[in-house]
C-alpha positions in Angstrom: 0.0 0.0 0.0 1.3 4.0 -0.6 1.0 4.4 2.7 3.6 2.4 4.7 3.9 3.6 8.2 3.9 6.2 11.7 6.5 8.1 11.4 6.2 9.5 14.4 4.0 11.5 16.9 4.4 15.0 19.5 2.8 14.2 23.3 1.9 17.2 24.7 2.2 16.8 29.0 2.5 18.9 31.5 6.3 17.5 32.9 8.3 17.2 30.1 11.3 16.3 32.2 9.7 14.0 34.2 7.8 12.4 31.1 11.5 12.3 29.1 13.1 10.1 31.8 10.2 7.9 31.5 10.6 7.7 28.1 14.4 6.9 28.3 14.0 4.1 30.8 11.5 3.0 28.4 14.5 2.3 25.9 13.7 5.5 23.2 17.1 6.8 22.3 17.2 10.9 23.6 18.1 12.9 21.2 20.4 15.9 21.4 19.6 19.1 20.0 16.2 19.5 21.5 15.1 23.0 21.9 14.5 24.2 25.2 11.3 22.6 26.9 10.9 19.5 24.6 12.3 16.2 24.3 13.0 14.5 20.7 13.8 10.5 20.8 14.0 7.7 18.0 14.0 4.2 17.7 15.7 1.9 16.4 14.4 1.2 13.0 11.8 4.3 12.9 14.3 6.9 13.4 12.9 9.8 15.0 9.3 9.1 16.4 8.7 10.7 19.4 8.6 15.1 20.3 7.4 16.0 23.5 5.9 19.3 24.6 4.4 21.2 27.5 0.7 21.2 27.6 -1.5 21.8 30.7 -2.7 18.8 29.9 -1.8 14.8 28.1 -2.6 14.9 24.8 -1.5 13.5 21.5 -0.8 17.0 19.6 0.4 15.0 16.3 0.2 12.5 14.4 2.7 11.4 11.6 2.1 8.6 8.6 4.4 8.1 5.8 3.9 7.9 2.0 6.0 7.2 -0.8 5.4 10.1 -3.1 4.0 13.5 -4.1 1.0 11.6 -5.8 0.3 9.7 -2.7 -0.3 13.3 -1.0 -2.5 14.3 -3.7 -4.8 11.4 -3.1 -5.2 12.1 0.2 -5.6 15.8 0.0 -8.3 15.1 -2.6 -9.7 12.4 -0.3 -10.0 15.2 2.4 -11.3 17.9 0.5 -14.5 15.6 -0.6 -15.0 14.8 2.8 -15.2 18.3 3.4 -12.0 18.7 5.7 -9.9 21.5 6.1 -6.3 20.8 4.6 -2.9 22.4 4.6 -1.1 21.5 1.6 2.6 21.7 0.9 5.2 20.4 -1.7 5.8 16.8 0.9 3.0 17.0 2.8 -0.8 17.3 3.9 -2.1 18.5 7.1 -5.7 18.1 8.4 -7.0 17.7 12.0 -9.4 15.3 13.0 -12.6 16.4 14.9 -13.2 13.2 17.0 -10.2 12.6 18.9 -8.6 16.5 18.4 -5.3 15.3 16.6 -3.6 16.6 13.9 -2.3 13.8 11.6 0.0 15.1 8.9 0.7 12.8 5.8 4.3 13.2 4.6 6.5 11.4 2.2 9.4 9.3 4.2 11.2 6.3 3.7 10.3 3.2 4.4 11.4 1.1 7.6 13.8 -1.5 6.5 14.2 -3.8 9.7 16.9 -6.3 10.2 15.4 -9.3 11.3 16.6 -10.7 14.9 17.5 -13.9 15.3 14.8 -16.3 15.8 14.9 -17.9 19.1 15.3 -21.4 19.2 12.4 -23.2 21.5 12.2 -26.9 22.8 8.8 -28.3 22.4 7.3 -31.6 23.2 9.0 -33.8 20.3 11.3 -31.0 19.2 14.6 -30.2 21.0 16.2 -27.5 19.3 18.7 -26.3 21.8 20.2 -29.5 23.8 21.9 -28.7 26.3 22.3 -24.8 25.5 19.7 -22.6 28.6 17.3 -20.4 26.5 18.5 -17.4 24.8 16.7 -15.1 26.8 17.3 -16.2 29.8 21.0 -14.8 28.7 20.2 -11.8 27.6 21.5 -8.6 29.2 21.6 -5.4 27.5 18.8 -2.9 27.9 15.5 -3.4 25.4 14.9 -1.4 22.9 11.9 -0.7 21.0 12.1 -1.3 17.3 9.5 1.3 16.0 6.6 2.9 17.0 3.6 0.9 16.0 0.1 2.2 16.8 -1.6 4.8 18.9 -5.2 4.4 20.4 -7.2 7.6 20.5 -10.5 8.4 22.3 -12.9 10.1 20.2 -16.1 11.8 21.2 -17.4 11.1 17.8 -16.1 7.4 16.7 -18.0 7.3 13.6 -16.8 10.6 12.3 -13.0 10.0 13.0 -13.0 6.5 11.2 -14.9 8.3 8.1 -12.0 11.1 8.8 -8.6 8.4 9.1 -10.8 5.8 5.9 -11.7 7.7 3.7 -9.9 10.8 4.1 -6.7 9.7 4.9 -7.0 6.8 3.5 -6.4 3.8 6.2 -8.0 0.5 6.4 -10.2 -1.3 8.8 -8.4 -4.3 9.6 -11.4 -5.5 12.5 -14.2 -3.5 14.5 -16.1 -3.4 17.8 -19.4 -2.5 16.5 -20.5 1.3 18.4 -16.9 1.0 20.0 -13.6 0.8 18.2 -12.5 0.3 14.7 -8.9 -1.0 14.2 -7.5 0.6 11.2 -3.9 0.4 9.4 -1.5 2.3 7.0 1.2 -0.4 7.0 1.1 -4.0 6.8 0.5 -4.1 10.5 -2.8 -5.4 12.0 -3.6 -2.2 13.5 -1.5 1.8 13.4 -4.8 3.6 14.9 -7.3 2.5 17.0 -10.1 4.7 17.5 -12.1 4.2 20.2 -15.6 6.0 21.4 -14.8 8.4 24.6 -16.5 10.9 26.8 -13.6 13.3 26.1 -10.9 13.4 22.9 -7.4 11.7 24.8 -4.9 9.6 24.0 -5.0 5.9 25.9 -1.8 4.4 25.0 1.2 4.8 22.6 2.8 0.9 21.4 5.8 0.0 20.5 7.6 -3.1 18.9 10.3 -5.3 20.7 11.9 -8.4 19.1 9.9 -11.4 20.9 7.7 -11.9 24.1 10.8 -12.1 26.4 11.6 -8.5 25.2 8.2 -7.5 26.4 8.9 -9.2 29.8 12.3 -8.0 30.1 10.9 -4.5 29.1 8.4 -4.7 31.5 10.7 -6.4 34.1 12.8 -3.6 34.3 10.4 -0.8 34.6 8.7 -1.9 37.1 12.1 -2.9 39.2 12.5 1.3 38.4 9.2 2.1 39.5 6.2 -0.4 40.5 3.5 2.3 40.0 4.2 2.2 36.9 2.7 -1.0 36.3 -0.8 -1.3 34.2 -1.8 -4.4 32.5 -0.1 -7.3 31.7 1.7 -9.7 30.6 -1.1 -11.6 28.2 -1.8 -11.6 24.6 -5.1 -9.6 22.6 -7.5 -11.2 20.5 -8.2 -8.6 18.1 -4.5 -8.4 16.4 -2.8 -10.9 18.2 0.1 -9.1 20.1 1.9 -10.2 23.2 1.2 -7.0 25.6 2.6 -5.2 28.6 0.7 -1.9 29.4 2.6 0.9 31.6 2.0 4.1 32.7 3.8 7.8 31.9 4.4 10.1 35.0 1.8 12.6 32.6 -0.8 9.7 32.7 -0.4 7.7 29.0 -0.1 4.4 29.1 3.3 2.5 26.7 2.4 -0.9 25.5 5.8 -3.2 24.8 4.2 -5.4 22.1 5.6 -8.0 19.6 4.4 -11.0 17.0 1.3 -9.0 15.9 -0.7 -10.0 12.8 0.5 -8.9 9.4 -1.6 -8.0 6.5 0.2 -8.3 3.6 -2.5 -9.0 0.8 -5.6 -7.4 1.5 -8.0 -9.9 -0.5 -6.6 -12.5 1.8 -7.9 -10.1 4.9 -11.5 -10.5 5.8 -12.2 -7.8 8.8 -14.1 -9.4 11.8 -16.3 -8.0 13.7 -15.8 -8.4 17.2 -18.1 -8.6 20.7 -17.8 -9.1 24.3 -14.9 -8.8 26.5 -12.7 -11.6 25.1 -12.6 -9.2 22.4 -10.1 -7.3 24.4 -7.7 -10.7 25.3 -7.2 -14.0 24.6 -4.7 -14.8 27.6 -3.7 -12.6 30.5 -4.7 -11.0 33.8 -8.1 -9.1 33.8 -7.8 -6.0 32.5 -8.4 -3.2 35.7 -11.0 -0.8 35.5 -8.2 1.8 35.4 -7.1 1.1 31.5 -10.6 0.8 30.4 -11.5 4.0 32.2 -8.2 5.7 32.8 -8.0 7.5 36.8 -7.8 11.2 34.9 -10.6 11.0 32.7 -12.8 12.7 34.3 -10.2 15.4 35.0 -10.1 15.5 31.0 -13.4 16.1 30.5 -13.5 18.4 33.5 -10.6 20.8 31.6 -11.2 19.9 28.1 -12.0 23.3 27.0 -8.5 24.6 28.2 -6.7 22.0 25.6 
């Protein structure tokens, strides 16, 4: 598909010092050069894919998806203009601002992410001994994790239907599965899901996700956060249902949650992709703990919708 990826996005919080360590233990690479008051970090396949900024409150300021060229930007600034969006137009890129969720997602032309793939781990299962006498790879592993890429954000939108018309068919993502009146999972990559737009009482941002090599990286991600900081623990470890994805949810000291995720579904011919339509709470997990009333309702929500009109 033209459109290929996130290339990044800008947090707005109210600590950006605070919310920059966070992010560091979190294995983003800091980036020098940052002006006063912001932080800048990369990853390390995605380059450059996270800005933060002061805001009096958390929220996701913008949104970043890559294209391969100046006709891909057309399309989509067409696409917008006969939805009847505003659009900023320049030689690279589009700009247009969604009216659900608040964000503004800017299309851009940028390369595409060419990752190395890690070595697979080797597993001994009943009948199969791969590794005699060797202990398990991850068990040996002891450098720090580091996310791969940035892979999807989920947005709260006080008008669901209107941002998945807004990210479809004016931006031009797909719907890979849905949650009838709740969320619709959409892509601009080959990955299951980049946006997940969900329906809200306010416009926030739940959680940002990013990709580690293998479910021990998620553990080991997780593992060391928390030996940082307990409170910072959300939900996890378990795997979803819709998408897939091993999953470890934590929280920022501004109040977003981080998922470590890996080994989610790829969609890599879409004729071979029939979207589901999902119920019930199993739509959420397939394996894990329960997940607490404070990720399906986050503790500051109501604060949010208290001072949404100073965003």
């Amino acid at each position: 598909m033209p459109m290929h990826r996130l290339t990044g996005i800008t947090l707005g919080v109210p600590d950006v010092a605070a919310t920059a360590a966070y992010y560091t233990d979190f294995g983003l690479t800091p980036l020098p050069g940052a002006d006063p008051g912001t932080g800048r970090f990369s990853t390390v396949d995605g380059g450059e894919q996270l800005t933060l900024r002061h805001s009096p409150r958390r929220r996701l300021l913008d949104l970043g998806i890559g294209v391969d060229d100046p006709d891909d930007v057309d399309r989509v600034a067409d696409s917008l203009w006969r939805l009847g969006v505003e659009a900023a137009r320049s030689a690279t890129s589009v700009r247009a601002s969604d009216p659900g969720t608040g964000v503004r997602v800017h299309v851009e032309i940028a390369p595409r992410i060419a990752s190395q793939p890690s070595p697979a781990p080797a597993y001994n299962r009943p009948g199969d001994v791969t590794r005699p006498g060797l202990r398990a790879d991850a068990v040996l592993r002891d450098g720090p994790v580091r996310p791969r890429k940035l892979g999807h954000v989920v947005l709260g939108s006080t008008d669901q239907e209107t941002s998945h018309r807004f990210f479809t068919e004016g931006i031009g993502l797909k719907t890979s599965d849905t949650v009838p009146g709740v969320a619709a999972f959409l892509r601009c990559s080959t990955d299951h899901h980049n946006v997940l737009v969900q329906r809200a009482p306010v416009a926030f941002l739940h959680h940002t996700s990013w990709q580690v090599d293998d479910v021990d990286e998620v553990g080991r991600g997780a593992t060391a956060m928390l030996e940082a900081d307990p409170e910072r623990h959300v939900w996890g470890l378990g795997r979803h249902a819709i998408g897939s994805n091993f999953f470890w949810y934590l929280k920022d000291p501004a109040g977003n949650f981080s998922e470590y995720y890996s080994d989610i579904d790829c969609i890599v011919d879409d004729a071979l992709w029939t979207p589901g339509v999902w119920e019930g709470a199993r739509s959420l997990y397939q394996w894990g703990p329960p997940p607490p009333p404070s990720f399906l309702a986050p503790d500051d929500l109501a604060a949010l919708m208290t001072g949404a009109h100073s965003a």
